[in-house]
Structures are given as structure tokens and as C-alpha cells.
C-alpha positions in Angstrom: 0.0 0.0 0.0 3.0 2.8 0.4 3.2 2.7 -3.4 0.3 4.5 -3.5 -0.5 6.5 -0.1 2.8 6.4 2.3 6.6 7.1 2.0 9.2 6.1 3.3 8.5 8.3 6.6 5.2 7.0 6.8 6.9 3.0 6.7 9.7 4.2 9.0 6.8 5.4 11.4 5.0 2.3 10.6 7.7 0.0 12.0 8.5 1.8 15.3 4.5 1.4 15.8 4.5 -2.5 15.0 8.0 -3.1 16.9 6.3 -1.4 20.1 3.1 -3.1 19.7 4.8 -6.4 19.6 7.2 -5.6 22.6 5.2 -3.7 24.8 1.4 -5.0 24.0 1.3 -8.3 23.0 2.6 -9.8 26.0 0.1 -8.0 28.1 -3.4 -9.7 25.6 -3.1 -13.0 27.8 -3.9 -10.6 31.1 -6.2 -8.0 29.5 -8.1 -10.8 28.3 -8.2 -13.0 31.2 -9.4 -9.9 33.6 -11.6 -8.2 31.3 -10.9 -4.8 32.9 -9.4 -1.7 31.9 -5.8 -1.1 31.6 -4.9 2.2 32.2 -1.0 1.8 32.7 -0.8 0.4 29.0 -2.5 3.3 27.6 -0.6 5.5 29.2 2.1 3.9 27.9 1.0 3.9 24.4 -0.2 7.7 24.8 3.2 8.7 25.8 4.5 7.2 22.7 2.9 11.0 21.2 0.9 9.0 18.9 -2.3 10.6 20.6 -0.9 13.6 18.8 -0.6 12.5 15.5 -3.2 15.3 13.9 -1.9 18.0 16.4 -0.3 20.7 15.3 3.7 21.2 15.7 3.4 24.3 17.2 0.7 22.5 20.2 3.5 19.9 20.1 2.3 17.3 17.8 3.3 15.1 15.3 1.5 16.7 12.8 1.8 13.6 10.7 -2.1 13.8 9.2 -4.5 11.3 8.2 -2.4 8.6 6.9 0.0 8.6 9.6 -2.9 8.4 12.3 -4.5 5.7 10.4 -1.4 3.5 10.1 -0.9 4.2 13.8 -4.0 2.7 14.6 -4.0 -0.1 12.1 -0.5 -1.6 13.7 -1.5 -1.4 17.3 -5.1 -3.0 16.5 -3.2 -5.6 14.3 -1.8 -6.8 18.2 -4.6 -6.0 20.0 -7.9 -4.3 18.9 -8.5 -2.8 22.4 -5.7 -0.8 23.0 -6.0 0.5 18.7 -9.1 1.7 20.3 -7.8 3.7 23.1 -5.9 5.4 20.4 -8.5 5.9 18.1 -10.8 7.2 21.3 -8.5 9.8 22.4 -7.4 10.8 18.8 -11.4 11.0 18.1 -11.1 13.1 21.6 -8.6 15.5 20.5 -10.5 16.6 16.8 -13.1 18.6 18.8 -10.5 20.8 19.9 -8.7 20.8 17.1 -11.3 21.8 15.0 -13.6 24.1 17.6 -11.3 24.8 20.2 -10.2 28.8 20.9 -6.8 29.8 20.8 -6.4 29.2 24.6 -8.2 26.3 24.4 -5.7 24.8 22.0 -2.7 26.0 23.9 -4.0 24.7 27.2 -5.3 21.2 26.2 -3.4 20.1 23.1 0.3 19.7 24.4 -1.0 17.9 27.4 -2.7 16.0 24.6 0.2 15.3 22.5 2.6 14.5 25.1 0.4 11.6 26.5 -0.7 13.6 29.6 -3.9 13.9 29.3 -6.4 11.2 27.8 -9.2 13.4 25.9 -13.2 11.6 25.0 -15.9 12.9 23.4 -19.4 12.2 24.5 -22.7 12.1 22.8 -24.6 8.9 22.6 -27.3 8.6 25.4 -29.1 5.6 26.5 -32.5 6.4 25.2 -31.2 8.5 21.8 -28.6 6.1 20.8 -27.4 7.4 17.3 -30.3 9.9 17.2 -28.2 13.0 18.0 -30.8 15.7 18.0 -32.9 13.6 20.4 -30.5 13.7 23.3 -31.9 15.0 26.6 -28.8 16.0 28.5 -28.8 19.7 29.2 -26.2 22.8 30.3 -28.3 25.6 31.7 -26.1 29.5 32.3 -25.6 30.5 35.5 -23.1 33.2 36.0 -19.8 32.8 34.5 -20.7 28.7 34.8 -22.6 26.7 32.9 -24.7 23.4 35.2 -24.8 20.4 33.4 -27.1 17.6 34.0 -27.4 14.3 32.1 -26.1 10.9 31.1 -23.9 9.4 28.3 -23.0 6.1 27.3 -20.8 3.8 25.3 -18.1 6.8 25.9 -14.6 5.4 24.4 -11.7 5.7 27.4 -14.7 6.3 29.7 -12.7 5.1 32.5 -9.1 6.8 31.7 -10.3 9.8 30.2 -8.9 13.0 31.3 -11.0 15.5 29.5 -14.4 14.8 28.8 -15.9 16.6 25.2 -19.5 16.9 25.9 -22.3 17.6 23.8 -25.6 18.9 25.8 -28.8 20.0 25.0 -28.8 24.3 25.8 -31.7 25.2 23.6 -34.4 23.5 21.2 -33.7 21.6 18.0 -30.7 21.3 15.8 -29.3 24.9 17.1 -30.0 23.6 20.3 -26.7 21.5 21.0 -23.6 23.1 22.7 -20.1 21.3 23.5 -18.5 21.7 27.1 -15.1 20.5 28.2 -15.4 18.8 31.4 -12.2 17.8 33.5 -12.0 14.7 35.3 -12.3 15.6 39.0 -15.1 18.0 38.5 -17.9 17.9 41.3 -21.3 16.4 39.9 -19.4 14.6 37.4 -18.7 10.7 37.8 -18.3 7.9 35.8 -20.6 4.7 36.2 -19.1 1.0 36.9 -17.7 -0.2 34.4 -19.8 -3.1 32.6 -17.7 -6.7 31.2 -18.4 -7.0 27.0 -17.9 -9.3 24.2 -14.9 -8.1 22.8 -12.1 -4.9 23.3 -11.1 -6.8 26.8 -8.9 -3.6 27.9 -11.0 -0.8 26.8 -13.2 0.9 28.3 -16.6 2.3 27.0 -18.7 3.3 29.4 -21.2 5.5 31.2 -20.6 9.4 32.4 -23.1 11.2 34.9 -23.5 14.3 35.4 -25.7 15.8 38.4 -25.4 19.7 38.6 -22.3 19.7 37.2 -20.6 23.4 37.1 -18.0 24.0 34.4 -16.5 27.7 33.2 -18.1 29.6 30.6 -14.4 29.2 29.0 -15.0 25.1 28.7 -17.4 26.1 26.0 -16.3 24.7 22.8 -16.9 27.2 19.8 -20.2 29.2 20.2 -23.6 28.0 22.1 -25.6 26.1 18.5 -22.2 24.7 18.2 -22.8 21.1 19.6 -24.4 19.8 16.0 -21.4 20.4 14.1 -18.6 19.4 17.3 -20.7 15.9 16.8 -21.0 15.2 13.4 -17.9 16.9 12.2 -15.9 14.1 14.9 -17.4 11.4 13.8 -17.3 12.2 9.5 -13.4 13.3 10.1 -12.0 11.0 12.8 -14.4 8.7 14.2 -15.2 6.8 10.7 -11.6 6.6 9.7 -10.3 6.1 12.9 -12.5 2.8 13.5 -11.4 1.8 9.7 -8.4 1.5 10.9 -9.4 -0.7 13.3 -11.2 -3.0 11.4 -8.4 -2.7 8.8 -5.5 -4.0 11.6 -8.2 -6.8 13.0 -8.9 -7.8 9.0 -4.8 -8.1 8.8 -4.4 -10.2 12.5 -7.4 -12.2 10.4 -5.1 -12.9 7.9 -1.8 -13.7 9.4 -3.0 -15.7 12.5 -4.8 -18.4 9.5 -2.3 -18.4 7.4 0.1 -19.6 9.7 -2.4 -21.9 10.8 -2.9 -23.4 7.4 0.7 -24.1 7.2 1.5 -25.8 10.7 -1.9 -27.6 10.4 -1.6 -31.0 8.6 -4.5 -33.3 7.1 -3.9 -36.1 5.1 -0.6 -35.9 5.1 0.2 -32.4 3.9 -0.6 -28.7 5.4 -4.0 -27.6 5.4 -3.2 -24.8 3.1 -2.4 -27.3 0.2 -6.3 -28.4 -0.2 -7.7 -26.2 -2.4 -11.0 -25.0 -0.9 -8.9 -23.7 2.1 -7.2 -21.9 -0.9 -9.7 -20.4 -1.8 -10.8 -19.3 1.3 -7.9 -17.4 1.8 -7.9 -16.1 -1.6 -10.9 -14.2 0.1 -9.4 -12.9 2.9 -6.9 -11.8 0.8 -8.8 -10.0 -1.9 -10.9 -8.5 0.7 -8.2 -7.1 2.8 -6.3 -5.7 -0.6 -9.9 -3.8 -1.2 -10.7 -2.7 2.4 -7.2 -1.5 2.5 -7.4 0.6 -0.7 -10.5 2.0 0.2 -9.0 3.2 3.8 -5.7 5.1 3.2 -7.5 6.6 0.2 -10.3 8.1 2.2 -7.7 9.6 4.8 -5.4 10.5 1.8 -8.0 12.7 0.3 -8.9 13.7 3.4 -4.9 14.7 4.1 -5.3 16.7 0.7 -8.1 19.0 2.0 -10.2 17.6 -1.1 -13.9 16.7 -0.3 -14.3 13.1 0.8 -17.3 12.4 3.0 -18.1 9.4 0.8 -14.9 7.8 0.6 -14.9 8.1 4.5 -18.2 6.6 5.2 -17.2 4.1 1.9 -13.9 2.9 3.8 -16.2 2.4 7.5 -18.5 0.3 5.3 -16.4 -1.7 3.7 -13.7 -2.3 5.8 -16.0 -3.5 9.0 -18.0 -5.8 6.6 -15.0 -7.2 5.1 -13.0 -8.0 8.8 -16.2 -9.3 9.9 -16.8 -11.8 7.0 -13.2 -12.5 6.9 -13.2 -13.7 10.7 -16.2 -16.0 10.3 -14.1 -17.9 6.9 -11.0 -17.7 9.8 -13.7 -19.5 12.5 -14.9 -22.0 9.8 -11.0 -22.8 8.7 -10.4 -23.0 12.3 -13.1 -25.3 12.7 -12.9 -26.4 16.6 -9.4 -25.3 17.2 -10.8 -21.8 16.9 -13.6 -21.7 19.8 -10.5 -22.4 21.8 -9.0 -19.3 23.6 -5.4 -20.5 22.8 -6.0 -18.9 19.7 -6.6 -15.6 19.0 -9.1 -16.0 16.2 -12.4 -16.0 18.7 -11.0 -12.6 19.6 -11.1 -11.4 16.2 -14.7 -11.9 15.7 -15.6 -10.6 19.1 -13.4 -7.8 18.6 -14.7 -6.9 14.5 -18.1 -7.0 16.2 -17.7 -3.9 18.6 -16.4 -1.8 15.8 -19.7 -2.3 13.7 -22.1 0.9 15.7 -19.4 3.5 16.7 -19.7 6.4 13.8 -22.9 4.9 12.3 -23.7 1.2 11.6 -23.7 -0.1 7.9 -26.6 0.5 7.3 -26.4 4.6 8.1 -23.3 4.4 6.1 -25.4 3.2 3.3 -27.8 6.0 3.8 -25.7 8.4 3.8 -23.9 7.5 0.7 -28.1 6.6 -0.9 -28.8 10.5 -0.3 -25.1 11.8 -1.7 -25.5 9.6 -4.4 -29.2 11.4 -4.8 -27.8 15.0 -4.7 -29.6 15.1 -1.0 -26.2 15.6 1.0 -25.8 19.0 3.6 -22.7 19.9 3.0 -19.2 17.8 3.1 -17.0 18.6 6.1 -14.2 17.3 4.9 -14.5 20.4 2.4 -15.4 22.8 5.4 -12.8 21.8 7.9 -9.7 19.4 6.6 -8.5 22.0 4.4 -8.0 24.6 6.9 -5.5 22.5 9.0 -2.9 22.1 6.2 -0.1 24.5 6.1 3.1 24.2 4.2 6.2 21.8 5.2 8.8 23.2 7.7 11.8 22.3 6.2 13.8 23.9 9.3 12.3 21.9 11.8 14.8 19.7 14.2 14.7 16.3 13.2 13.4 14.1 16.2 15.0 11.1 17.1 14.5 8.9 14.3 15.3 11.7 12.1 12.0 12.7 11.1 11.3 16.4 11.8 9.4 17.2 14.7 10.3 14.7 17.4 8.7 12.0 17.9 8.7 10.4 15.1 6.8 12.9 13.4 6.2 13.6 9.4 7.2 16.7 7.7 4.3 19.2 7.6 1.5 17.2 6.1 -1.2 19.3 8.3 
């Protein structure tokens, strides 16, 4: 794939990523599994790596690597272990809000805390009885003073339970102008974060439940203007949170491939490895195809997207396709596997489970496939990869210290891609 979307930065990057995840992570998925609970040391770990920073601008201290980088971030760390690809993701999806909306102080406060792997950002808008339905969240922020009180519930927030800085959309009017985004620290009285509840997959992760009950934040924790929230939401999700958990699926669909292959080839029946018969040929044959396609479809989206050129479609495309793919891939795995793989000594049950959680987050297939219905019908508001990606690019900074891999920036980071 760096033929066409990634250099040899990109692949130097790429190879720190994978060498860490395979020295730092993998010997931790036996435990993470096995206990089912968060593990906050690890992602601290990995957040210190400045990866969290990888769309943050060098002058906030980030990598200011882009799209590509951040996606080939989170594909190698998900290609060890799904969970801790999305605590990146998460907090990356954490930090666009700011990036994006966030006022000048704002951005210098938060976004080298960010960067460095200080602080762990989320964003929250899903609520139990909305679900995907934005506008018909019922969490509110009423003015009071110099403060604003916040009262409501959100759930299946990503790095619930390590999160630092809480993004969160609230209700402060009626209707679609209606929606405002707050920053909310950690810490802050009236805010908590519920228990955290044991799920099929993403053993390490945490996604979970905030509360807030009279919760009093700073006028200054507004994000952008009051009517704000709408476009704090969607704008996440279209720019990060749909590439982000591509990436995902994209370093689950490779695990897919590499954990049966090698089983094909230590596996023998009738006398020769499984891989020899031909309908387990052919069964790998589509693996491979589909990965080839879900990975085409993925670094171009965030390529485009790196460009500044519209690319809403591509990015709801590359979500589509690339969580259908690792899903159907894992299930030919399971059947190639046959008993072997309902086994834990294996890693393929994890796959599945794991592909499975990626399917909602951002908008399940099927919204993808609306979305793309009504652009395909003219219907479509607006792109906001046209509104917003452009605006973050500036030109390379040739004099800029090289960091310690010799990539300027530090580290690791690209030249000037945003």
C-alpha cells in the first residue's frame, strides 16, 4: 500500500508502531483478556508514545503527521490488539473537537498535554434512550453566572474510564441549534463515571457510562459558540471517528489474515498442510482480496482527506467496507479454524468478538449506506471534509529539528503534512 499512499517516513513510522506493539502490548493480551478490565498503565504507555498527537499541530507539540500517519498508527496497534487500537483511536477521536472548535487558549491549554500523553481526551454524545439519534439527546447545560450546570447521562463513551477531558455535547436550547459542547475535567464535582460493565470483545477498553448531576463547568469550557454542539458531533465522527474505526477493522482484518495463514501451514491433514487443499485456498484467496480492497479504500479516504479535497463518501465508503470485510473474513478464519478456533489458545475467537464492537461507533452499515443513498441522490448538507480538513494544512517546515528517528518534529513525526 505505500506505493500509493505512504513514503518512506510513513513506513519508518509504521515500524517503530509495529516493533512497540509487539514488545510492549502483545505480552500483556493473555492478562487483559483473562481480567476483562481496563488497563490504564498500557494506555498510558502507548499515549506517551505522542501517537495521541498524530493530527496535532507542531506548534501544540504534535506530530503533525495527518490522516495517513494516524491511520497506520491505529491499524498496527489493532493488528496486536484491537482494544488498545481503540484507546488510540478514542482519544485521537477526543482531541479533533478541539482541534477543530477549540479557541486559541483552548488549544494551547489542552493540546500539548494531549500530545505528550498527559492527558487522555473523550468525546461524549450517545445517550441511553437516543442512541445514534443525536438531535434527540436529553442532556442539558443551563447558564448561571460565569458557569454553565450540566445535568445528564452518556454512554458507550470510548476511554470512559481513563479519560482525562471529557468533550460533551448537551442540550442548551431546542432543535438542531439547540446542542452546545462543554469541556469537562475529570475531577469536576457532579461529574462521575458509572461502573464499568464486562463486554464481548475490546477486553482492555473501556466504554462506558458518564453522569453528570449539577455539574458546574467555566463559561471558557465552551467549545466554539452556544448552537455549536451539531457540528462538534457530526464533524468528529465524518473526520475521525469513521476513519479512525477503519483503521481498526483494517489491523483486525490483517491479525485475520496472518493468525490463519500460519495456521494453514503448521496444520496438517492427510498428510500435507491444510493450506495445500484447495477449498482452504480459496478461502484465503478471500481474505486476501478483501483485505487488498478494504485497505485501498481506507488510506484513500484519509489520503484525500490529508489533501483537503472533499471526501465524506470515501470516509463513510472505507467504515462500510472495511467492517464488513474483517467481519466476513473472521467468520471464513472461524470455519477454517473449525474447533481449534472456539478455543482461547488462539486468538481468532478474539477477532470476531473484537470486529463485532467496531460495527455501531460512527454509524452502523446500514447509516453508512444511507448516507452514501442520499449523496449519491444530490440530498447531501454539506461535506465537512471540504469545510474543515483544508483549513489544518499549512506548508512543510523544512527547518524543523529532526526528532529522534530523524523525522522532523520529534517523535517520530512527518514533515508538515497538516
Amino acid at each position: 500500500m505505500h506505493r500509493y499512499f505512504t513514503d518512506r517516513r510513513h513506513e519508518v513510522l509504521r515500524r517503530r508502531v509495529r516493533d512497540f506493539a509487539e514488545r510492549e502490548i502483545r505480552p500483556r493480551i493473555a492478562g487483559m483478556e483473562a481480567n476483562r478490565a481496563v488497563c490504564p498503565d498500557l494506555s498510558r504507555l502507548i499515549a506517551r508514545q505522542g501517537w495521541i498527537g498524530a493530527t496535532v499541530h507542531r506548534r501544540y507539540g504534535g506530530m503533525g503527521a495527518g490522516h495517513v500517519a494516524k491511520t497506520l498508527i491505529i491499524e498496527e496497534l489493532s493488528r496486536v490488539s484491537a482494544a488498545m487500537g481503540a484507546m488510540a483511536q478514542a482519544s485521537q477521536l477526543g482531541a479533533a473537537k478541539i482541534i477543530h472548535f477549540g479557541s486559541e487558549e483552548q488549544k494551547r491549554a489542552w493540546l500539548p498535554a494531549i500530545a505528550a500523553g498527559d492527558c487522555l481526551p473523550t468525546i461524549a454524545v450517545t445517550e441511553p434512550h437516543s442512541g445514534g439519534h443525536v438531535l434527540g439527546m436529553a442532556s442539558t447545560a443551563v447558564r448561571d453566572g460565569d458557569d454553565y450546570v450540566l445535568s445528564g447521562r452518556k454512554t458507550y463513551v470510548g476511554n470512559s474510564h481513563i479519560g482525562d477531558l471529557h468533550g460533551v455535547v448537551v442540550r442548551t436550547g431546542e432543535g438542531s441549534k439547540g446542542l452546545s459542547a462543554f469541556l469537562v475535567e475529570s475531577g469536576t464535582p457532579g461529574f462521575r463515571v458509572g461502573p464499568q460493565q464486562p463486554a464481548m470483545g475490546l477486553h482492555g477498553f473501556s466504554f462506558g457510562e458518564l453522569f453528570f448531576d449539577e455539574c458546574r463547568v467555566p463559561a471558557a469550557n465552551l467549545l466554539g459558540r452556544e448552537g455549536d454542539g451539531l457540528s462538534v458531533a457530526y464533524s468528529s465522527s465524518v473526520l475521525y471517528g469513521r476513519p479512525n474505526l477503519t483503521a481498526v477493522s483494517l489491523g483486525i482484518h490483517q491479525a485475520v489474515l496472518d493468525e490463519t495463514t500460519a495456521f494453514c501451514t503448521e496444520r496438517r491433514r492427510y498428510g500435507e498442510p491444510l493450506a495445500e487443499l484447495p477449498t482452504i485456498k480459496l478461502k484465503l484467496g478471500r481474505i486476501q482480496s478483501r483485505l487488498l480492497l478494504a485497505r485501498l479504500a481506507a488510506y484513500h479516504a484519509v489520503h484525500l482527506l490529508d489533501q483537503g479535497l472533499p471526501c465524506d463518501a470515501e470516509l463513510m465508503n472505507a467504515k462500510l467496507v472495511n467492517v464488513e470485510s474483517a467481519l466476513e473474513s473472521a467468520r471464513d478464519a472461524m470455519d477454517i479454524h473449525a474447533a481449534c478456533g472456539l478455543f482461547t489458545d488462539r486468538p481468532v475467537e478474539r477477532f470476531l468478538r473484537d470486529a463485532h464492537h467496531i460495527f455501531a461507533p460512527a454509524g452502523t452499515s446500514d447509516v453508512q449506506l444511507l448516507r452514501l443513498g442520499e449523496l449519491a441522490l444530490g440530498q447531501g448538507k454539506g461535506e465537512w471534509s471540504d469545510r474543515l480538513a483544508g483549513l489544518l494544512r499549512t506548508p512543510s517546515d523544512a527547518s524543523e529539528p529532526p526528532g529522534s528517528d530523524g523525522l522532523p518534529g520529534g517523535r517520530g513525526a512527518l514533515a508538515g503534512v497538516l
